[in-house]
KOLSE-513673 format. One record per residue (C-alpha): residue in one letter; x, y, z; residue number from 1. Coordinates in pm, 1 decimal, padded with zeros to 6 digits. Example, Ala and Ser with C-alpha at 12.3 -4.5 7.8 and 13.67 -1.06 7.14 Angstrom:
! residues 2
("a" (01230.0 -00450.0 00780.0) 1)
("s" (01367.0 -00106.0 00714.0) 2)
***
This chain:
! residues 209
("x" (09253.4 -00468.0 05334.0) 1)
("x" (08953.1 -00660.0 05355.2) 2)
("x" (08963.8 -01017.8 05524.4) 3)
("x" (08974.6 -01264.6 05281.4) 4)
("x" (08784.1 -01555.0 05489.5) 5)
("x" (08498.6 -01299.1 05467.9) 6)
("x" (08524.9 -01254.8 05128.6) 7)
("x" (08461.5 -01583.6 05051.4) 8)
("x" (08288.7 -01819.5 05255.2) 9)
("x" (08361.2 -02094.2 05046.8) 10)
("x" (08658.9 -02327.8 05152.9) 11)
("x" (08688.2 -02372.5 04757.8) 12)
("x" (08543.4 -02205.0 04418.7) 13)
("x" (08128.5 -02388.0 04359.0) 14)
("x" (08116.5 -02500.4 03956.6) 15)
("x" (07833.8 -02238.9 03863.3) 16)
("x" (07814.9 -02480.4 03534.1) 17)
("x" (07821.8 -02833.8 03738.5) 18)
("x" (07546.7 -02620.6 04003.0) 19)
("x" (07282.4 -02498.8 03757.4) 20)
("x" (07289.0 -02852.1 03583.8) 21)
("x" (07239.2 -03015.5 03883.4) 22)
("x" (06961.6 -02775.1 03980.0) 23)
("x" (06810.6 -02838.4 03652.9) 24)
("x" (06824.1 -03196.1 03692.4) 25)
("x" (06647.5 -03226.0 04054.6) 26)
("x" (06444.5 -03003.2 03869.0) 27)
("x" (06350.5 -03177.7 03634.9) 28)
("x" (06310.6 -03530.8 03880.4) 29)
("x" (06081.6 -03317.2 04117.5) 30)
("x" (05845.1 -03236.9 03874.2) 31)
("x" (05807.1 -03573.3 03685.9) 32)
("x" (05779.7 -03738.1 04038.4) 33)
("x" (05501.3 -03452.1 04151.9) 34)
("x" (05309.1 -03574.7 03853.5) 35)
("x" (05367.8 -03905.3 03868.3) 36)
("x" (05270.8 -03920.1 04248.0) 37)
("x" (04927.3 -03746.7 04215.1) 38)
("x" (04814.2 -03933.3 03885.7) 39)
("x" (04934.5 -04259.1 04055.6) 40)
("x" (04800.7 -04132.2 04437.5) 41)
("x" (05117.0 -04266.0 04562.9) 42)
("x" (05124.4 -04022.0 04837.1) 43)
("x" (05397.0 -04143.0 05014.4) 44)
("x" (05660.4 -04030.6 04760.7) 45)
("x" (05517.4 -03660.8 04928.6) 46)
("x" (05879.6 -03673.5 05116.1) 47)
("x" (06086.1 -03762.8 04806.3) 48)
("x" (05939.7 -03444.7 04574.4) 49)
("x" (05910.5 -03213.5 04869.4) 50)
("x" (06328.3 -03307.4 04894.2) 51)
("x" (06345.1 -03275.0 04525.1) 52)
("x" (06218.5 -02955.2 04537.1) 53)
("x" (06426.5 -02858.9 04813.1) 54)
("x" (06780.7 -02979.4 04637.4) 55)
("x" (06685.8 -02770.5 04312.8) 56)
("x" (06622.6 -02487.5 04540.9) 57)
("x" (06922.8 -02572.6 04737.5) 58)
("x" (07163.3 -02547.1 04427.4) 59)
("x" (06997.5 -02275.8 04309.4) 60)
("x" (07091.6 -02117.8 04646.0) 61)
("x" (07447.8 -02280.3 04570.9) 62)
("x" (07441.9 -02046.4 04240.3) 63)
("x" (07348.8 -01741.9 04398.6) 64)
("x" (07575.4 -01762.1 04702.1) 65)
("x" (07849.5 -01853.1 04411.2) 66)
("x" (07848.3 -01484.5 04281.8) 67)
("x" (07768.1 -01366.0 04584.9) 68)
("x" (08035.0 -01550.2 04867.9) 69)
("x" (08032.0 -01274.2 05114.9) 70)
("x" (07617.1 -01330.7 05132.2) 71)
("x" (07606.7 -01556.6 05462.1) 72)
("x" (07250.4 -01586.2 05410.6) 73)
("x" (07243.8 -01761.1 05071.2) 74)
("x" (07541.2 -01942.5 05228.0) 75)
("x" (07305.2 -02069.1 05496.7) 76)
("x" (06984.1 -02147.6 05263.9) 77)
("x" (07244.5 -02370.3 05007.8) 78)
("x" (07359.4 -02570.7 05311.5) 79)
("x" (07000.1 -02608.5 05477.6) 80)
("x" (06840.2 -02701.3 05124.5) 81)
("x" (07122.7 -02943.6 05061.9) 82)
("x" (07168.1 -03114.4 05341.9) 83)
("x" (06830.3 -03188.3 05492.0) 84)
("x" (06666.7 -03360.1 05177.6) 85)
("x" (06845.8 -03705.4 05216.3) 86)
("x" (06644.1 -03741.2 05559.7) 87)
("x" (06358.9 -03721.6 05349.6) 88)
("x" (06493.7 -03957.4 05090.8) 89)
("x" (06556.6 -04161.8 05383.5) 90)
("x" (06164.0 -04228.9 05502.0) 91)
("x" (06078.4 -04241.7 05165.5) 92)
("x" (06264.7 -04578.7 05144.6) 93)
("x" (06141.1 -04701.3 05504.0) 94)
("x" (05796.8 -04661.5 05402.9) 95)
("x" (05880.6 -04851.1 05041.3) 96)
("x" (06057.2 -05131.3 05221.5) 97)
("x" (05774.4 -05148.5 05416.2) 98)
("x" (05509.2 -05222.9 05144.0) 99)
("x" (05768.0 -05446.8 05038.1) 100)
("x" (05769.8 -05656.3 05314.9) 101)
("x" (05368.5 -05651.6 05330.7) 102)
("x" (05341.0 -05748.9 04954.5) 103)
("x" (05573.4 -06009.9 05038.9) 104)
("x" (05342.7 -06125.4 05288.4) 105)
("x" (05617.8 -06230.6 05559.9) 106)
("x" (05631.6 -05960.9 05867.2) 107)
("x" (05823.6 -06257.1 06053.2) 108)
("x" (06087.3 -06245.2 05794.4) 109)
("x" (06176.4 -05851.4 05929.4) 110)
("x" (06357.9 -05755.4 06237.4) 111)
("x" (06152.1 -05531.2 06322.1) 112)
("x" (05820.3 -05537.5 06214.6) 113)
("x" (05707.1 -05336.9 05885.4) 114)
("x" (05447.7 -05161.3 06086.7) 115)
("x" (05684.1 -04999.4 06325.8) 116)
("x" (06017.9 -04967.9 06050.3) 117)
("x" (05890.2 -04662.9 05891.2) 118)
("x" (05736.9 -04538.3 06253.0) 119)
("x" (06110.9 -04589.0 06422.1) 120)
("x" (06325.9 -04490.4 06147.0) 121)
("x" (06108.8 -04161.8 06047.2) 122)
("x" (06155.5 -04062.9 06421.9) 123)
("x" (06540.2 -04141.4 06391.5) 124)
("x" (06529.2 -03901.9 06071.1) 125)
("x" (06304.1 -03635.8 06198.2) 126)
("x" (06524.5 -03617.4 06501.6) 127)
("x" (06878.1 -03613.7 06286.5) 128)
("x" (06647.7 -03348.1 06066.8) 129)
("x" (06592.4 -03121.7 06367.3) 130)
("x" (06951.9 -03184.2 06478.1) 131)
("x" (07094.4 -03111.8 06120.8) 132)
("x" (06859.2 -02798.5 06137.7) 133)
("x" (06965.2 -02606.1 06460.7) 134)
("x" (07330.2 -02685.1 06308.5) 135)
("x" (07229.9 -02455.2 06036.4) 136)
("x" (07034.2 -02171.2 06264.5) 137)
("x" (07364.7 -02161.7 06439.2) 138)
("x" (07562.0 -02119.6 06148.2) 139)
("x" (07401.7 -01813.2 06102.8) 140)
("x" (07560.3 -01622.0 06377.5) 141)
("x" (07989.3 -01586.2 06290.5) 142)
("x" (08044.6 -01613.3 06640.2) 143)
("x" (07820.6 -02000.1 06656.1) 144)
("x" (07961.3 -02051.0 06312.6) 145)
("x" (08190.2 -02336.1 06445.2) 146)
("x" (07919.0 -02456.4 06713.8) 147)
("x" (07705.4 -02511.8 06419.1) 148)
("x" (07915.6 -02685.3 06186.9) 149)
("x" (07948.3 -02980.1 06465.5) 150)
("x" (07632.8 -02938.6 06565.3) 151)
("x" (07494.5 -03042.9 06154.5) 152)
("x" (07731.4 -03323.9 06180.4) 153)
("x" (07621.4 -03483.9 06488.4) 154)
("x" (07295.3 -03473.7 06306.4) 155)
("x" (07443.3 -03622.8 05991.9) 156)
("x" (07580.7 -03878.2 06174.2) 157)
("x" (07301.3 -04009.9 06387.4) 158)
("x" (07141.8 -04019.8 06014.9) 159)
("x" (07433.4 -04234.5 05906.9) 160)
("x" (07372.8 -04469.7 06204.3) 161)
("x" (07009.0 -04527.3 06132.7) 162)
("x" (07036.5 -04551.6 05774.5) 163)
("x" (07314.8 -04814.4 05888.5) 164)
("x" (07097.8 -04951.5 06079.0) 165)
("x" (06799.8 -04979.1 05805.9) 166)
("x" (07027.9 -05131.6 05581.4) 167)
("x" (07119.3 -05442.9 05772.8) 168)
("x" (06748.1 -05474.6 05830.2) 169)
("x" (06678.5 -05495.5 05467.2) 170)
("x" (06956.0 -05732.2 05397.3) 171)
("x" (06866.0 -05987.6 05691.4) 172)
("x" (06548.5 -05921.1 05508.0) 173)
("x" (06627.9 -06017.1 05169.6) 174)
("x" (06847.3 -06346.6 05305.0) 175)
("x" (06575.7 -06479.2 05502.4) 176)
("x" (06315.0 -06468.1 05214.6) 177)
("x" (06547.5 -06599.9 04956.2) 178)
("x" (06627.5 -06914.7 05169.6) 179)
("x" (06242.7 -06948.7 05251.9) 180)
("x" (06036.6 -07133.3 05028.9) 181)
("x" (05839.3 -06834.9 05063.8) 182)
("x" (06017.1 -06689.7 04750.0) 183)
("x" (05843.9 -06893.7 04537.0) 184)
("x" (05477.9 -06810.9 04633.2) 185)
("x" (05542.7 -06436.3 04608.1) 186)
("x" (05344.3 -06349.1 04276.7) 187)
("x" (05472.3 -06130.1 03993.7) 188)
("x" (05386.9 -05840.1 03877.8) 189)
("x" (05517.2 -05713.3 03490.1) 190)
("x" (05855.5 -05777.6 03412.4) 191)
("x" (06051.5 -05735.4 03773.9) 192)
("x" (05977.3 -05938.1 04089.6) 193)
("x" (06016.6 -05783.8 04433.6) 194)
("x" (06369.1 -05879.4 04494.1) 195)
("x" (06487.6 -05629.4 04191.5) 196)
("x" (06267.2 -05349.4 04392.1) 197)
("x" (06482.9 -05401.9 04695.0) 198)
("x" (06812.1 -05429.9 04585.6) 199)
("x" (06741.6 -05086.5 04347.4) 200)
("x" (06612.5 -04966.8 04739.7) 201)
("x" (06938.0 -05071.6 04875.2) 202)
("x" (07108.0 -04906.7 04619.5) 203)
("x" (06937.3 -04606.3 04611.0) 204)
("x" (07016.9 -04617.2 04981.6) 205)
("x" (07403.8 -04650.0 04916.1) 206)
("x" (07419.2 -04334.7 04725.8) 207)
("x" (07237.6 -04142.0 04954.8) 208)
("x" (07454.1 -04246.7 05209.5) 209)
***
């Protein structure tokens, strides 16, 4: 009798409905924010499509490895593809907070200066992204299968401590600005001020995390 734990190397049964609308949908966001990004030349979303891209791909994967749960590989490429694109979510959002902070015109107003956030914080997430990587190389091999598994969450959690981090940076941030007389000298811009770009930052930041 075949071993059932190598039948399936899913601790539970993947929605193939819930994974090809989800695929669609990053989908979908890729490609509007590819177009969006090289009509408007705002090259520093590359990071946010390119992890787009890579979270269709990865529940595409997630689809594929559903009818086929014996397939390690496919089980390897839907774990890779799905867990590395918040780290690139992640500098996306240093390097906005950073233009924030410049538009804003007060560098003094930052912990740590907007010229060296995205710098220290990029480092922080290319390191947990290497980290979070080997994890999944070592998943490969059955007999590094458990190796691997703490090995991606050592690099998920020294993600969660910089994104932490990054977060009480923005809010010290947004306190010091609002009790600054600064905040009325920043000029506007259409309907929505700078304040309502960070706080949909810091929330886009909560639901990666």
């Amino acid at each position: 009798m075949a071993d059932p734990e190598k039948e399936n190397l899913f601790s539970y049964t993947p929605s193939k409905t819930l994974t090809l609308l989800a695929a669609g949908l990053f989908g979908v966001s890729a490609i509007v924010h590819l177009v969006v990004m090289i009509r408007k030349g705002t090259w520093f979303y590359t990071a946010l499509v390119v992890g787009s891209f890579m979270m269709t791909g990865g529940y595409v994967s997630r689809f594929l490895s559903a009818e086929s749960p014996n397939n390690i590989g496919l089980y390897i490429a839907q774990s890779i593809l799905l867990l590395l694109p918040p780290s690139l979510y992640a500098a996306t959002i240093y390097m906005i907070y950073g233009r924030i902070v410049h538009y804003v015109n007060a560098p003094e107003a930052s912990v740590i200066r907007p010229t060296r956030v995205t710098k220290i914080f990029v480092a922080g997430d290319v390191l947990a992204f290497q980290v979070q990587g080997a994890g999944g190389g070592l998943m490969g091999k059955s007999e590094n299968a458990d190796l691997g598994k703490k090995v991606l969450l050592v690099g998920l959690f020294a993600q969660l401590l910089f994104f932490g981090f990054f977060l009480s940076i923005a809010i010290i941030f947004d306190r010091r600005i609002v009790k600054s007389a600064k905040l009325y000298t920043v000029p506007r811009h259409g309907k929505h001020g700078w304040r309502k770009l960070l706080m949909l930052l810091l929330l886009a930041a909560v639901i990666i995390i």
